[in-house]
C-alpha positions as CSV (number, residue, x, y, z in Angstrom):
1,X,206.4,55.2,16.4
2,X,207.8,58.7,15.6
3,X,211.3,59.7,17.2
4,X,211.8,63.1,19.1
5,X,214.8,64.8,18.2
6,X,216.6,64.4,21.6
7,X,215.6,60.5,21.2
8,X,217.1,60.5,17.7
9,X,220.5,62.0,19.0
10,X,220.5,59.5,22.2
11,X,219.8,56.6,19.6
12,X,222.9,56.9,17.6
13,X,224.5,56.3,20.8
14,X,223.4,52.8,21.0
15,X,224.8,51.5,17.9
16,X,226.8,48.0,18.9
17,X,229.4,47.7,16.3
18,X,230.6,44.1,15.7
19,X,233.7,43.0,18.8
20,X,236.6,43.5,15.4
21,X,235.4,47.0,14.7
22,X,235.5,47.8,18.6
23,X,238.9,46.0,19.6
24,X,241.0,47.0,16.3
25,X,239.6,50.8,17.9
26,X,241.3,50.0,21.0
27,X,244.3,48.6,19.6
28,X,244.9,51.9,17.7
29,X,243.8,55.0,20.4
30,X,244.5,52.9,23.8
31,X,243.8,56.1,25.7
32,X,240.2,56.2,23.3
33,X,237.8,57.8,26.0
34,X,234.1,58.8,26.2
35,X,233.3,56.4,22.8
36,X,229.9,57.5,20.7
37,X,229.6,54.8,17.9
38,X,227.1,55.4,15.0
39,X,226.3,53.8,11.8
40,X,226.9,56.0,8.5
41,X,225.8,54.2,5.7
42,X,228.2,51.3,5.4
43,X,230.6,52.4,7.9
44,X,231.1,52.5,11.8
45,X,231.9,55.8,13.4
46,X,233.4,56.2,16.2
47,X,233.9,59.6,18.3
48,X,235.8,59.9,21.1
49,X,238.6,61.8,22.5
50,X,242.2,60.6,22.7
51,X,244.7,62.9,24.7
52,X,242.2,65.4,25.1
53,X,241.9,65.6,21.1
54,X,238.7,64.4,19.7
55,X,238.8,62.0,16.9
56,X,236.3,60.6,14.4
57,X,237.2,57.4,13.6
58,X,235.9,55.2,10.9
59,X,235.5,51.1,10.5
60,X,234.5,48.9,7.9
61,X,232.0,45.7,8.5
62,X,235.5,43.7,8.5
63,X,236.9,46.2,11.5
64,X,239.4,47.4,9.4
65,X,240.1,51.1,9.8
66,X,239.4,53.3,6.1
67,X,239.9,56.8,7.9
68,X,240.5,58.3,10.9
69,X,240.2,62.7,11.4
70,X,241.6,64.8,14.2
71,X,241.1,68.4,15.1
72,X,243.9,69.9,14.6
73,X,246.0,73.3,15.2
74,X,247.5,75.6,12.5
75,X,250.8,74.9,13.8
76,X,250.5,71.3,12.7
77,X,249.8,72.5,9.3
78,X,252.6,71.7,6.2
79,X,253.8,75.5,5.8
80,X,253.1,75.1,2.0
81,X,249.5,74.6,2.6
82,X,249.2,77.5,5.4
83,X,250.8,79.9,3.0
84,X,247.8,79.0,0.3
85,X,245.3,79.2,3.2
86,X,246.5,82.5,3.7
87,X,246.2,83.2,0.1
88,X,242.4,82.7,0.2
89,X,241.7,84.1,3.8
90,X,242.0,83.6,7.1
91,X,242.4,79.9,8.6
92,X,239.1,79.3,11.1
93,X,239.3,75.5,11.5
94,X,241.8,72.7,9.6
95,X,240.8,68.4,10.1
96,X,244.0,66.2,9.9
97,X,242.2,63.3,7.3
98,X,244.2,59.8,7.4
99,X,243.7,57.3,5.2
100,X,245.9,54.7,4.5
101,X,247.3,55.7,1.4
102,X,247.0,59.3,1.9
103,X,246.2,62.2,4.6
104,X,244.9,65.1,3.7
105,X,243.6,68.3,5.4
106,X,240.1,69.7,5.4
107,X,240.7,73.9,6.4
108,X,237.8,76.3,6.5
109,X,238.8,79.9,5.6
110,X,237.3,82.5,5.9
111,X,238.1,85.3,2.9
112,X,238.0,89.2,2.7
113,X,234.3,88.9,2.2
114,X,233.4,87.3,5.2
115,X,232.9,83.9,3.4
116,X,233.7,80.7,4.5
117,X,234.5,77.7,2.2
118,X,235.6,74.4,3.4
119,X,239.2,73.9,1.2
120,X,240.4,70.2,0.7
121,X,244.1,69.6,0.0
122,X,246.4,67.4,0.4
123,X,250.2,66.7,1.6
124,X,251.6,68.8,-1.1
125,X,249.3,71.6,-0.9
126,X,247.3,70.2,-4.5
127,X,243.9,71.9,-3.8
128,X,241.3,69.0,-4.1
129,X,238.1,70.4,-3.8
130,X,236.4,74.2,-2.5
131,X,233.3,74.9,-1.4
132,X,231.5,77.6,-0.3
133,X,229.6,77.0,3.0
């Protein structure tokens, strides 16, 4: 049977991730509210806000966490990197990524031009990857 598109959306919803994925959730964002859980690939996702902050938060089969990414302000950006940003454009959007080894930041700009181009650096500023949008 053929899926609708508002069944599709209300499906991924549904997803029961194993009882280690949820609790080792819980034991990082005790305040984790309003939980969406879907499968990507070989991963759990998790959405849900934390402090009024949403979060995308995501779990191997084991429950361990490989990434988590918050929303976050400009003001929360290294200044290094904000001066770069600034370089290129003007900052629209900028995702906290945390991994355990390393966080970076995922900033859309948007240049003189009007375009917009997704901008991945990390800590020090080192631009990892830029793409248009």
């Amino acid at each position: 049977m053929k899926r609708n598109f508002f069944e599709s959306l209300i499906a991924g919803n549904q997803i029961n991730p194993p009882d280690s994925v949820t609790k080792n959730l819980m034991l990082r964002f005790t305040n984790a509210i309003n939980i969406e859980w879907y499968k990507k690939g070989q991963y759990f996702e998790a959405i849900f806000y934390s402090q009024q902050i949403e979060h995308i938060a995501r779990f191997n089969s084991d429950g361990e966490m490989v990434e988590y990414k918050i929303n976050i302000p400009e003001s929360q950006i290294p200044p290094v990197i904000v001066s770069q940003m600034n370089a290129i454009g003007e900052i629209m959007s900028t995702v906290l990524i945390n991994r355990p080894s390393e966080i970076n930041y995922e900033i859309i700009v948007r240049n003189k031009v009007l375009q917009r181009l997704v901008v991945l650096v990390d800590e020090q500023g080192t631009i990892l990857e830029r793409n248009f949008l």
